[in-house]
C-alpha positions in Angstrom: 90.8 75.3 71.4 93.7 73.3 71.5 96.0 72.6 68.7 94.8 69.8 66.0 96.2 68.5 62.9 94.4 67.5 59.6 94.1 63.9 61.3 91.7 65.3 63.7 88.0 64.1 63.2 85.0 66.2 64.5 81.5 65.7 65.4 79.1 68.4 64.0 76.2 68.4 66.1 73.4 69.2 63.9 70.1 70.8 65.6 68.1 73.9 65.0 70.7 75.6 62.6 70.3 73.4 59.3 72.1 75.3 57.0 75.8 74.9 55.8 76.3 78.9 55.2 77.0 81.1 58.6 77.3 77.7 60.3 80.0 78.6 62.9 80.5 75.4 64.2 80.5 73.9 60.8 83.0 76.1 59.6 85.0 75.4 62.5 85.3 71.6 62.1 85.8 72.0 58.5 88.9 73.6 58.9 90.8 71.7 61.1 90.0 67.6 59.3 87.3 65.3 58.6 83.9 66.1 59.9 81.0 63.9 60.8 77.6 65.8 60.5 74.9 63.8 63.0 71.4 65.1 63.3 70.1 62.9 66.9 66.2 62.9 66.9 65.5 61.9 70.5 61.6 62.7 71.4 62.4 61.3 74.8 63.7 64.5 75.8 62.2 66.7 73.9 59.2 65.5 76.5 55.9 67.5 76.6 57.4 70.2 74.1 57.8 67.6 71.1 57.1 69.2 68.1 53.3 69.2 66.4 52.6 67.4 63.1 53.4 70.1 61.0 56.6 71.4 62.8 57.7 67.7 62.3 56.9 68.2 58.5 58.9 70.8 58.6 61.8 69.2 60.5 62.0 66.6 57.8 61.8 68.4 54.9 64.6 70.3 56.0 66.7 67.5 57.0 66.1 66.5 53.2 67.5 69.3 51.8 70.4 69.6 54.4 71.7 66.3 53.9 71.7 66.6 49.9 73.6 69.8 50.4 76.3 68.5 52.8 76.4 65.6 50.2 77.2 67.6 47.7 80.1 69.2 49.7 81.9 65.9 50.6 80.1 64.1 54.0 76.4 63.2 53.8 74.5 63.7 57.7 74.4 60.6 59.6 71.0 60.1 61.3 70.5 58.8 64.7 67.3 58.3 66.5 67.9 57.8 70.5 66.3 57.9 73.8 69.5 59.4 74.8 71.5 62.5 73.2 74.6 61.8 75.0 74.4 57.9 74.3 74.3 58.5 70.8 77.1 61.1 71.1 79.4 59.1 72.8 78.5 55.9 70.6 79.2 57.6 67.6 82.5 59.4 69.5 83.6 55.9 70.2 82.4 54.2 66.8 84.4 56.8 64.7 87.8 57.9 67.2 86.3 61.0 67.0 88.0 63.4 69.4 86.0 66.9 69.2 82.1 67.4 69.0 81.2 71.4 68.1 77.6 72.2 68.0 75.8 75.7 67.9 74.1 77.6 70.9 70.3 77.0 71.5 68.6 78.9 74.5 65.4 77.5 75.3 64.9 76.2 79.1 65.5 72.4 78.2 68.3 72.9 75.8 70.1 74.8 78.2 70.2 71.9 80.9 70.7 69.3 78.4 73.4 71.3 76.4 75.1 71.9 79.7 75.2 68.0 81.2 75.8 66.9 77.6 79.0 68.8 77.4 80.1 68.0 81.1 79.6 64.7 80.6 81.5 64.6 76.8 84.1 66.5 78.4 84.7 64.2 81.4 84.9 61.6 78.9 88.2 63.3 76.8 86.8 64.5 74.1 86.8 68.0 73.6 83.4 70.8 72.9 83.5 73.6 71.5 80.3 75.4 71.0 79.3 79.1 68.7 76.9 81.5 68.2 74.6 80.6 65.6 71.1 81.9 66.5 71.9 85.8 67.3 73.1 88.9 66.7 74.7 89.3 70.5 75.0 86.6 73.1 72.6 86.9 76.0 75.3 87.5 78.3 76.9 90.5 76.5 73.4 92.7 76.5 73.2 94.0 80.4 72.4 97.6 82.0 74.6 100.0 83.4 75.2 98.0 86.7 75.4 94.7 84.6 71.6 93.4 85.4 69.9 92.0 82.7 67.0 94.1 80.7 63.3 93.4 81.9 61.9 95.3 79.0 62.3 95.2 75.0 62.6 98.4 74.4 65.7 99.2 76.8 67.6 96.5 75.4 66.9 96.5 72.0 68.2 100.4 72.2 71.4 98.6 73.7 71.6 96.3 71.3 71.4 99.1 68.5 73.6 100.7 70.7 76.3 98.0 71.1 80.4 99.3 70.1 80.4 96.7 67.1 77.9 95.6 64.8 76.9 92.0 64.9 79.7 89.9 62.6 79.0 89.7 59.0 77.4 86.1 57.8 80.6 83.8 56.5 79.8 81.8 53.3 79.5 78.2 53.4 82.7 75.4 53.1 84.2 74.8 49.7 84.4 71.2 50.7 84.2 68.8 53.7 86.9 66.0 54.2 84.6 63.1 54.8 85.3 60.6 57.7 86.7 57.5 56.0 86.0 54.8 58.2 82.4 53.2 58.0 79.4 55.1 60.1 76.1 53.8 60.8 73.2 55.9 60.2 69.4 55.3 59.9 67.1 56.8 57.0 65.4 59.9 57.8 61.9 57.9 57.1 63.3 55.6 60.2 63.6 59.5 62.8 59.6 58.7 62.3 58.8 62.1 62.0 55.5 61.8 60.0 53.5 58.4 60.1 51.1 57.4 57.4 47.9 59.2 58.8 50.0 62.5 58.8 50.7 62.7 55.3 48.2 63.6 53.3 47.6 66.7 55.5 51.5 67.1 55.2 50.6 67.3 51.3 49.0 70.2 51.6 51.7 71.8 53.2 54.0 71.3 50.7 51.8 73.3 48.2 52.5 76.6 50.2 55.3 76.2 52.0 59.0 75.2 50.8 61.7 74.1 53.2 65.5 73.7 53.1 68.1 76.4 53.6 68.4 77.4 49.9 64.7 78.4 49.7 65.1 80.3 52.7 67.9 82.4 51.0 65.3 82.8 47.9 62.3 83.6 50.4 64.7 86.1 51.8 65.7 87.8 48.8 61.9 87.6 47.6 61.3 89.5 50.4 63.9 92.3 50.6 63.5 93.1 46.9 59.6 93.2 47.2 57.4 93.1 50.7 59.9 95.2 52.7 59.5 98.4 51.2 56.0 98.4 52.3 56.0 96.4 54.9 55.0 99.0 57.2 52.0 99.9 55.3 50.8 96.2 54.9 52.4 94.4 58.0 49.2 94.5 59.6 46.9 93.6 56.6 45.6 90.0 57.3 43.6 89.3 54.4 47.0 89.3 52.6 50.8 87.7 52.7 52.0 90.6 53.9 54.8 89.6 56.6 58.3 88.4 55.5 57.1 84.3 56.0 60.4 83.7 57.3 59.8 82.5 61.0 59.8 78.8 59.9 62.9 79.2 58.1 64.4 80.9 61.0 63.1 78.2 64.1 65.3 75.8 62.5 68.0 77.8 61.7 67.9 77.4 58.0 68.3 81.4 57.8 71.4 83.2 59.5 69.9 85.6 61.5 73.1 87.8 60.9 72.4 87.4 57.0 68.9 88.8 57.3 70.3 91.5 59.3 73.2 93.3 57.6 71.0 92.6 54.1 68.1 94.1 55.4 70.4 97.3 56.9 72.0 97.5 53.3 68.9 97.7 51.6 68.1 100.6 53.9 71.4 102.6 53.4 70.5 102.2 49.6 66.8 104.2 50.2 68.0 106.5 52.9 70.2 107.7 49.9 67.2 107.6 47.6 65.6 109.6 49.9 62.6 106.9 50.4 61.5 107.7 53.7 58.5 105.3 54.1 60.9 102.2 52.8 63.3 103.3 56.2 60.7 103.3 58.6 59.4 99.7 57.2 63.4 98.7 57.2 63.3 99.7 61.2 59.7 98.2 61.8 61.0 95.0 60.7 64.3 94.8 62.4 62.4 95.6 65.5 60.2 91.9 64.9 64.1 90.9 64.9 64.7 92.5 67.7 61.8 90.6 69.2 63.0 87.4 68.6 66.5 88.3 70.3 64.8 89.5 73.3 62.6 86.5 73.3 65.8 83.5 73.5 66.7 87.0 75.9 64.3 86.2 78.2 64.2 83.0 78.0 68.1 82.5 78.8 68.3 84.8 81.8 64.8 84.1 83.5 64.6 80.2 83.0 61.0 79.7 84.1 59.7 82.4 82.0 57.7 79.0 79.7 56.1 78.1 83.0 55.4 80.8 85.0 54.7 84.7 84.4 58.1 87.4 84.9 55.5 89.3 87.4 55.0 87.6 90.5 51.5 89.1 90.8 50.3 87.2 88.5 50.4 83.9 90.1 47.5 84.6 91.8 45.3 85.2 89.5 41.9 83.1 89.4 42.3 82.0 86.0 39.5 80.1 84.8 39.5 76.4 84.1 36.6 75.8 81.7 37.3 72.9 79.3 34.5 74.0 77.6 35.5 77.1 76.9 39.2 76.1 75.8 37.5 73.4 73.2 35.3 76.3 72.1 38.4 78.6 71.5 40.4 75.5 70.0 37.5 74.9 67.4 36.8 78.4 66.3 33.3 78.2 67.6 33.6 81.7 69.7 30.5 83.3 68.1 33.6 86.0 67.6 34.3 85.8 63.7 37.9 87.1 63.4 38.9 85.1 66.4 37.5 81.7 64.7 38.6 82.4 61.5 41.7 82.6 63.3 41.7 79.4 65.1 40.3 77.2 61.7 43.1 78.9 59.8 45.3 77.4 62.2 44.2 74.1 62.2 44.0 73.8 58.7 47.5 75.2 57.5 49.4 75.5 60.7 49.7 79.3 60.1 48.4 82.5 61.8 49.3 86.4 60.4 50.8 87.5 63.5 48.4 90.2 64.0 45.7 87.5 64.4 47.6 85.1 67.3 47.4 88.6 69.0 43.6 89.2 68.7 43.3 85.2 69.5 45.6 84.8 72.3 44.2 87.8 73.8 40.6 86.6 73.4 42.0 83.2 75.1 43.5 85.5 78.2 41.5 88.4 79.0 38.0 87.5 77.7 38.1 83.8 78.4 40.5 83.9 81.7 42.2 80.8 80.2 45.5 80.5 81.8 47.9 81.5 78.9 50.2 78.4 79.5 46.9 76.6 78.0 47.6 78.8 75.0 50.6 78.9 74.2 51.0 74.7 74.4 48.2 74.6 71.1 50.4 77.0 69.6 53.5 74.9 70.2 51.3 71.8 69.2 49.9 73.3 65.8 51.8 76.1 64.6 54.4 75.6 61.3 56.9 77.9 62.9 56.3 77.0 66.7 58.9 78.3 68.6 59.1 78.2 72.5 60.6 81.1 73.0 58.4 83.3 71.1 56.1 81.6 72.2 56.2 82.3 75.6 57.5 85.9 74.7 53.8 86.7 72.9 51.7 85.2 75.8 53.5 86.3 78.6 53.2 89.7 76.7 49.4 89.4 75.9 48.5 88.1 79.3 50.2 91.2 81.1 53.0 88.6 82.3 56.1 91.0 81.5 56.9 94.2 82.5 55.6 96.0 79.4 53.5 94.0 78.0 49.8 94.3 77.5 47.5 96.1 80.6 46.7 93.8 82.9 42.6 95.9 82.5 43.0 96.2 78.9 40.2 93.8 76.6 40.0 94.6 73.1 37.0 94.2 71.2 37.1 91.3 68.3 34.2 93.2 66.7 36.8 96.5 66.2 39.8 94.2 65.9 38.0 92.6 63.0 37.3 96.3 61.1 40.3 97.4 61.6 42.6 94.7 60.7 40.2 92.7 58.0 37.8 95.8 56.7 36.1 94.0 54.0 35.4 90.7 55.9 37.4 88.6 53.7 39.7 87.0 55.9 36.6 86.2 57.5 35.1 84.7 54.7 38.0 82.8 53.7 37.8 80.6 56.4 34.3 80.7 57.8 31.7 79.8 54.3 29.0 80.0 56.8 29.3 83.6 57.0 30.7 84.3 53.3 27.0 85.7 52.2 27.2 87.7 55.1 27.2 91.6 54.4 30.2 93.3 55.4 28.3 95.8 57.2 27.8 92.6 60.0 30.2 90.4 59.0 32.2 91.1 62.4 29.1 91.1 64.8 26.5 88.7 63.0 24.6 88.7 66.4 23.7 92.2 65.8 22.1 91.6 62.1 18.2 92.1 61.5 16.8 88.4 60.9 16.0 88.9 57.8 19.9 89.6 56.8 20.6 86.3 58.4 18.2 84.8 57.0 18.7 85.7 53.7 22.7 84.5 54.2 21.7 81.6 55.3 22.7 82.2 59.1 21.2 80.5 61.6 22.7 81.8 65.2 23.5 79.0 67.3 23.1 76.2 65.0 25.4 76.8 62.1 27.2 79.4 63.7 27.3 79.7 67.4 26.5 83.2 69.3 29.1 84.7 71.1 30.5 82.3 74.2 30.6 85.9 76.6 29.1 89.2 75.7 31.8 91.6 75.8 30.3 93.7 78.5 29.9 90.7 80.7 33.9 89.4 79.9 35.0 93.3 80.8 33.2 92.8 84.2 34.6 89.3 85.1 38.2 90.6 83.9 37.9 93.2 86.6 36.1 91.1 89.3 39.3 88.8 88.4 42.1 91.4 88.9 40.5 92.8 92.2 40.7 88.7 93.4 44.3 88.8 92.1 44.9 92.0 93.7 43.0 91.2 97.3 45.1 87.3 97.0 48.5 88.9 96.5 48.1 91.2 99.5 46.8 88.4 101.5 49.9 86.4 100.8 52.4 89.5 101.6 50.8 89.7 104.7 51.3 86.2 105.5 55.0 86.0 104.7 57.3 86.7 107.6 60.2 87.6 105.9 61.2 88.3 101.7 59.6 87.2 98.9 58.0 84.4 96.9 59.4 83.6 93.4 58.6 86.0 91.0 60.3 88.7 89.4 61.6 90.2 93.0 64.0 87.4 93.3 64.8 86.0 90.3 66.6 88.5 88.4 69.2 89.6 90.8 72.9 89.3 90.2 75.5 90.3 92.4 78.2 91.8 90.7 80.9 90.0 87.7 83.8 88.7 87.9 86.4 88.8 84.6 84.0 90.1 82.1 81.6 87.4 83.2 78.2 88.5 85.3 78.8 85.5 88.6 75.4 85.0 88.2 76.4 83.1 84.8 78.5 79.4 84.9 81.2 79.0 82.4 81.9 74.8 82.1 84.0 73.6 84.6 87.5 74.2 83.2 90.5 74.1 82.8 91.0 70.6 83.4 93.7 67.8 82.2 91.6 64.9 80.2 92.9 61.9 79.1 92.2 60.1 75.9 94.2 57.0 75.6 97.8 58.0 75.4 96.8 61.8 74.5 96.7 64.9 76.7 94.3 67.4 76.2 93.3 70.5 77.8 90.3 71.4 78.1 89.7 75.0 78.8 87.2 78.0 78.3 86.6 79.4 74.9 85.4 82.9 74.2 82.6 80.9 72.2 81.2 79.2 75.3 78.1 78.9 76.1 77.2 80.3 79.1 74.1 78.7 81.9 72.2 80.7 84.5 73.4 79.6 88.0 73.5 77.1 89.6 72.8 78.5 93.0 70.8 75.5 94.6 74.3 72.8 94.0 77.7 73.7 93.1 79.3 76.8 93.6 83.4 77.6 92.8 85.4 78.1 95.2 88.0 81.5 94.6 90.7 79.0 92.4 87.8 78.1 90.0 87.6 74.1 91.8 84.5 72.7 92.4 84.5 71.7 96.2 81.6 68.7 97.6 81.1 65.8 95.2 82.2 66.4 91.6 85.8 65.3 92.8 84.8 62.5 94.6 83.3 60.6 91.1 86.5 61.7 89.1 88.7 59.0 89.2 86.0 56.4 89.6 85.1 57.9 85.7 88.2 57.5 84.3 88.3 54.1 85.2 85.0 53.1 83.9 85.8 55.0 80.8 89.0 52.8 79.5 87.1 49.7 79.8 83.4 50.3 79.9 81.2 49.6 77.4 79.1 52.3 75.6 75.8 52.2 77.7 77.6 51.7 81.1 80.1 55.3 80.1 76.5 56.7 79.8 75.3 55.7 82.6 78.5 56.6 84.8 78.8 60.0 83.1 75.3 60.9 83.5 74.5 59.7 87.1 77.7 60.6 88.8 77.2 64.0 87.1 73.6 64.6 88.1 74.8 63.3 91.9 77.5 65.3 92.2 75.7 68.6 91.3 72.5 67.9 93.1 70.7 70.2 95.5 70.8 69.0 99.1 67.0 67.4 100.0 66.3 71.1 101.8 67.0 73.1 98.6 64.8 70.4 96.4 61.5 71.1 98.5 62.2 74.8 98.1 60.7 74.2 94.4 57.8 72.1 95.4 55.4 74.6 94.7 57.0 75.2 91.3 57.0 72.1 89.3 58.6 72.6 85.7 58.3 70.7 82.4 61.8 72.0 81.6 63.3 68.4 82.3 65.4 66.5 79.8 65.3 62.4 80.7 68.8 62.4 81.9 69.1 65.6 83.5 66.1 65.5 86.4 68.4 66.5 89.0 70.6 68.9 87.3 67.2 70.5 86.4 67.3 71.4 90.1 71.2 71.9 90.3 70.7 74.9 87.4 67.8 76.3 89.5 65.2 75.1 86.9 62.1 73.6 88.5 60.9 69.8 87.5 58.2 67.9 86.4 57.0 65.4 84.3 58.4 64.6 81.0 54.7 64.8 79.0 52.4 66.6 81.1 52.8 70.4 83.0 51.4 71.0 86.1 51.4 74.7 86.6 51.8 76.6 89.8 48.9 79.4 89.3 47.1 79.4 92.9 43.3 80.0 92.5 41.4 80.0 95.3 44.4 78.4 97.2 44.3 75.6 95.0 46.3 74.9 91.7 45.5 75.3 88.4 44.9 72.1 86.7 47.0 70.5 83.8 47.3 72.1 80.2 45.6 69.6 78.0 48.5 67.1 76.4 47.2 67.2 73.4 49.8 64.2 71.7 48.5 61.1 71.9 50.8 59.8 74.6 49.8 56.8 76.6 50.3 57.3 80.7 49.3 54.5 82.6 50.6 54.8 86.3 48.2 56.6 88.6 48.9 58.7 91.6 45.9 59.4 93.3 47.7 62.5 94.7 47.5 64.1 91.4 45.1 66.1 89.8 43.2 64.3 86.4 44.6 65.3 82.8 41.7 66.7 80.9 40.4 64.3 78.3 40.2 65.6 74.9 39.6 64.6 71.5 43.3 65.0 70.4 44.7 62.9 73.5 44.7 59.4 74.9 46.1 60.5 78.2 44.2 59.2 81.0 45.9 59.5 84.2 49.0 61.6 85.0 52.5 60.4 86.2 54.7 61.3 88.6 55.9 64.7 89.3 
């Protein structure tokens, strides 16, 4: 970072770290002048992975609290709401003389391309980015195997990480006080981000009864937890008629809780019983830290194989026949399996955005292997309707449950709901909780109603198959179609090999291989383009790598450095055609310059863009289609996912969309968007 004086005013780009304690980036600014918090709500690029209703509840209330701490502290968050991130950026950059924007790491596929154009672009224009560590223990990048390739199973590199030379840094405490930018700003209310309209609310109501954003409640959930829960949490963790977990996943999705505070409080409280001698309180101290652990190796995943939200880490597994049965997805959607614990799962959802975690196993499992849903179908009504939706655990638990990773579930294994349900709710009342139709129900049947004597169900009031359905596939029939299913995979992946004249198709045989490293740094990794001279009226700055930057997975289909660090082909060419458009242009013309000449200048030749035809992404931010390509990221649509699952040589059809977005252009080329009850879509766009 280059030198700065207490007249230097910084941009604190607020996302999915509201918190003001273990904030690196707001620590940073706050020590070097006047800072500018700005929160930029643009649903534009957020595209088809927009947060659900109560997510968005979530979002706001948070927002709330944040902006009446950083109040408190001396500069209240300005609140933007854009079709554009970098518009809003630069406006505000421009607006204030602001000449430094720091923000904190986020690692999910479309953050990474939009991060990565928004900090070219910013830094083309003069101003200098800096960028932390906010959201981990260790940096993707620093957690590698011996020959420096990147882990393909949890438990290998969660032993490295456990393993690492230094523990992760200690959480830092939050500013005394913020020197507040004294020049006006223009913000909007946080009612005007439109995160909740009016038919939202009242079910937002409820929410607020059990749940209670804001950083400073996740520090008291936290500390409820630790002193209480965690001792026994490895007796209870699987107890679902109970709170038994730690609650804290919402807290942590948007960053209200340091991850690095949870840690070393959690690994003190364990020192403390290991001296006590409390044996059971250590193993439930490790149980937990491993669900950490989890949650690293899921923004793991997600950061070193890009796709991973789209398409499964096994390359098998593309050709498996899944089954596309709107019927059956509505059926699982609505809790009307004739499966108990799987619909009392799926109400539960729907009515409170939660699921114990135990539970979106049995139901995502039920979805996959006894339904032959394809999981992407899944895990988008998660994102839609959970609380604590988060992509990359997200796509961790499916791709884990559908046998998509390396260790996760057998592709031939099918639990039974009907043991599931014993074992994990014993007394039936879970069950009961959230299905009254079956609350008089004995708990001798309450997990297998169907096989009750009539006059049980009669005297319960049961009626199979009008008030509560009978099971949507006998188990012995799903077994038999999972099998029939992997024998088709099996028969269509050998058919394809022998096809192929030379290599492989995507999967994980060519996606996860680096070549070697270079200065600490694998070369299968892009540090920003740097160091460069920028100009910024009659200053000189330099802008050059940080130890804190973030680094992006290749960009092996555009630009590639030659042995000085330059970029040869276009990115020189647009140079000095920038600068001279930045000392006159106005805002929406810099934007326009910025963005277009940088998505030009690192696109893929047309060769290298129908290499990904077969592959079409939802990983796209508005202003970054083509530098979705240039970072080896494949493209789609901004709403709706087309994904590349052959069946019977033929693609699987779209995930349902299930926000009520409006598409009107038709392209007959295109396969129909299911209609359902949640969604106004009725034709798809353009991939």
């Amino acid at each position: 970072m280059p030198e700065t004086t207490m007249a230097t005013c910084t941009i604190v780009w607020f996302r999915r770290d509201l918190r003001i304690e273990d904030n690196p980036a707001l620590a940073a600014a706050a020590r070097v002048g006047s800072v500018i918090p700005v929160f930029i709500w643009c649903p534009k690029e957020e595209g088809q992975f927009l947060p659900g209703r109560a997510s968005r509840w979530w979002l706001k209330q948070s927002l709330i609290h944040l902006n009446e701490s950083l109040t408190n502290l001396g500069a209240p968050l300005v609140f933007r709401k854009s079709d554009h991130v970098l518009a809003a950026l630069l406006d505000i950059a421009e607006a204030t003389g602001a000449n430094q924007i720091f923000y904190n790491h986020l690692y999910d596929p479309i953050s990474l391309v939009r991060d990565h154009q928004v900090k070219q672009c910013l830094s083309r224009a003069g101003i200098i980015v800096n960028s932390f560590n906010a959201d981990l223990l260790y940096e993707p990048w620093e957690v590698n195997d011996e020959k420096g390739q990147p882990f393909t199973t949890f438990r290998e590199f969660w032993v490295k990480c456990m393993d690492m030379p230094a523990e992760p840094g200690a959480p830092t405490l939050p500013p005394k006080r913020i020197l507040k930018f004294s020049g006006p700003l223009r913000s909007c209310s946080v009612e005007d981000l439109d995160l909740e309209d009016e038919l939202e609310k009242d079910s937002n109501a409820l929410l607020a009864r059990a749940w209670a954003p804001g950083w400073a409640n996740a520090d008291r959930a936290l500390e409820t937890f630790i002193n209480g829960p965690l001792m026994v949490y490895g007796a209870n963790s699987r107890k679902v008629d109970t709170a038994t977990t730690s609650l804290l996943s919402p807290h942590l999705h948007y960053g209200e809780l340091s991850v690095r505070k949870i840690f070393h409080n959690v690994r003190m409280k364990q020192i403390l019983w290991v001296k006590e001698g409390k044996v059971d309180a250590e193993e439930s101290v490790n149980l937990f830290l491993r669900a950490i652990g989890l949650r690293e190796y899921s923004r793991y995943l997600s950061f070193n194989f890009p796709f991973t939200h789209e398409r499964s880490l096994l390359s098998s597994l593309k050709f498996f026949p899944w089954r596309v049965d709107e019927g059956y997805f509505k059926a699982w959607r609505l809790g009307k399996t004739g499966y108990p614990l799987v619909d009392a799962g799926m109400r539960e959802l729907w009515a409170s955005g939660w699921m114990h975690s135990q539970i979106r196993v049995i139901t995502s499992s039920f979805c996959v292997k006894f339904l032959l849903l394809p999981w992407r179908w899944g895990m988008k009504y998660f994102w839609d309707t959970l609380l604590d939706a988060d992509l990359e655990s997200d796509v961790l638990g499916w791709q884990y449950i559908s046998g998509s990773l390396p260790d996760g579930h057998e592709l031939d294994r099918i639990d039974n709901p009907q043991i599931e349900g014993y074992r994990f709710d014993p007394y039936g009342e879970y069950v009961r909780r959230w299905l009254p139709e079956l609350s008089r129900l004995p708990t001798e049947w309450i997990h297998h109603p169907w096989d009750a004597p009539p006059s049980v169900l009669h005297a319960a009031g049961i009626e199979l198959g009008s008030n509560y359905p009978r099971p949507i596939v006998e188990i012995t029939a799903a077994r038999e179609r999972l099998q029939r299913a992997l024998s088709d995979m099996w028969a269509n992946e050998a058919a394809n090999k022998a096809t192929l004249a030379n290599g492989l198709e995507e999967g994980l045989g060519d996606t996860i291989e680096v070549q070697g490293a270079e200065n600490g740094f694998p070369l299968s990794m892009d540090v920003d383009i740097g160091p460069e001279t920028v100009h910024r009226g009659n200053q000189v700055s330099f802008w050059a790598k940080s130890p804190h930057d973030q680094m992006v997975p290749t960009m092996a289909n555009g630009v590639t450095r030659s042995a000085s660090g330059a970029f040869p082909g276009n990115v020189d060419i647009f140079r000095n055609r920038q600068e001279n458009v930045l000392r006159v242009a106005p805002i929406e013309q810099k934007v326009q310059v910025l963005s277009s000449d940088f998505e030009r200048a690192v696109a893929p030749s047309p060769d290298a863009e129908h290499e990904n035809d077969d592959m079409d992404s939802t990983a796209e931010s508005s202003s970054a289609r083509d530098l979705t390509l240039a970072l080896g990221l494949p493209v789609c649509s901004q709403y709706v996912p087309v994904f590349p699952v052959r069946q019977s040589g033929s693609q699987v059809p779209l995930v349902p969309d299930l926000h009520p977005v409006l598409i009107s252009r038709q392209h007959s080329h295109m396969l129909p968007v299911m209609k359902l009850e949640a969604s106004k879509v009725e034709n798809q766009i353009e991939c």
